[in-house]
N, C-alpha and C positions, 0 to 999 in steps of 0.2 A: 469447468475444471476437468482436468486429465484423468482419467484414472491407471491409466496406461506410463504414467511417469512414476519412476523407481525411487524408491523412498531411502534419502539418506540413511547411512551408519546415526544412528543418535548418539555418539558419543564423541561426531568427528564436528565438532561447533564450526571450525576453521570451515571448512568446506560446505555449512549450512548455513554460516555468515554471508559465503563468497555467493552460492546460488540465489539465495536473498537480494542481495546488493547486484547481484548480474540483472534481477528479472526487473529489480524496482529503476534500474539505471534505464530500461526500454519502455516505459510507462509514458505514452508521448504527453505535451498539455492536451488540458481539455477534457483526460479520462483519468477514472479513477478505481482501483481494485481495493479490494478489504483484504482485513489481513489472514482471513482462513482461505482463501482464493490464489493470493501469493506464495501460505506457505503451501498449497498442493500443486498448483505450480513449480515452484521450488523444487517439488519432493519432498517435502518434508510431513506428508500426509494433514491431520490434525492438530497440526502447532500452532492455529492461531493467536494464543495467548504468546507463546514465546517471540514470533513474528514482531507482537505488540510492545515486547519489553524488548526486544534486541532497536526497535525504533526509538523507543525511549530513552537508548544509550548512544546512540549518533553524535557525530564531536554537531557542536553548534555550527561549526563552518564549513558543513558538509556538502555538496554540491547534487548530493540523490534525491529526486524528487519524493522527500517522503510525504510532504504535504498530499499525494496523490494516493496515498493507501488511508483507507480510511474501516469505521465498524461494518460490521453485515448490515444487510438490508436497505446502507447508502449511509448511515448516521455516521457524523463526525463526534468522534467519541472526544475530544480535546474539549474542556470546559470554555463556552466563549469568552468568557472573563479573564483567560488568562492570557501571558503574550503566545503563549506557542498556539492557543487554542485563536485567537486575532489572528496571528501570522499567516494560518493556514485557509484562514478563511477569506483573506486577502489577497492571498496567493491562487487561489481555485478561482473567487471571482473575476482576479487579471485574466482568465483564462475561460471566462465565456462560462462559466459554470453557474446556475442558479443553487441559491441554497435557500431552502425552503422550511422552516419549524426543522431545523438545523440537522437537514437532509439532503443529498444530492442526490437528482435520479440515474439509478445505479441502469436501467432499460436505456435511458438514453446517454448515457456517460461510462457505462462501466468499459473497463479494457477487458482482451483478453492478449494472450501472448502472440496468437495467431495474425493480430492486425498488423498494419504498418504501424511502423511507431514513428513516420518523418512527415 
């Protein structure tokens, strides 16, 4: 994480949607970030939680890898049982990822902004 990155207006959503959606669009396969990671990233300091409900609200026919954000510590927070929680676990393993007691290792898979993302 940055610390050095300038933390949104919190009241300007439009423009905390847009850095969200910029960082999550450069997320290459294969890696994966949490959502308190993104939002400081972002800029948006300790909004993990919001990170997690603005993901929540995604049309269904979205094209942003958000299957690639996932809880701290690597845990995929999406209940397996359900389809979003399938899909995405579907989706990380098309992509060389192991999931493990439904965990990804975050040392060998995490992203940061800094990488290539091609």
């Amino acid at each position: 994480m940055r610390d050095s990155q300038p933390v949104l207006p919190p009241d300007d959503a439009a423009a905390r949607r847009s850095a969200v959606y910029t960082l999550m669009a450069q997320i290459p396969p294969g890696k994966v970030i949490s959502y308190g990671e993104l939002a400081a990233l972002a800029g948006l300091g300790r909004a993990a939680r919001w990170v997690g409900r603005l993901m929540a609200q995604l049309p269904d026919d979205t094209r942003l890898p958000w299957h690639r954000v996932i809880a701290a510590g690597g845990r995929l927070s999406l209940p397996a049982g359900t389809p979003a929680g399938h899909e995405q676990r579907m989706r990380l393993r098309a992509e060389g990822l192991s999931i493990v007691n439904d965990r990804v290792d975050m040392r060998r898979h995490g992203w940061r902004s800094t990488e290539p993302s091609g």
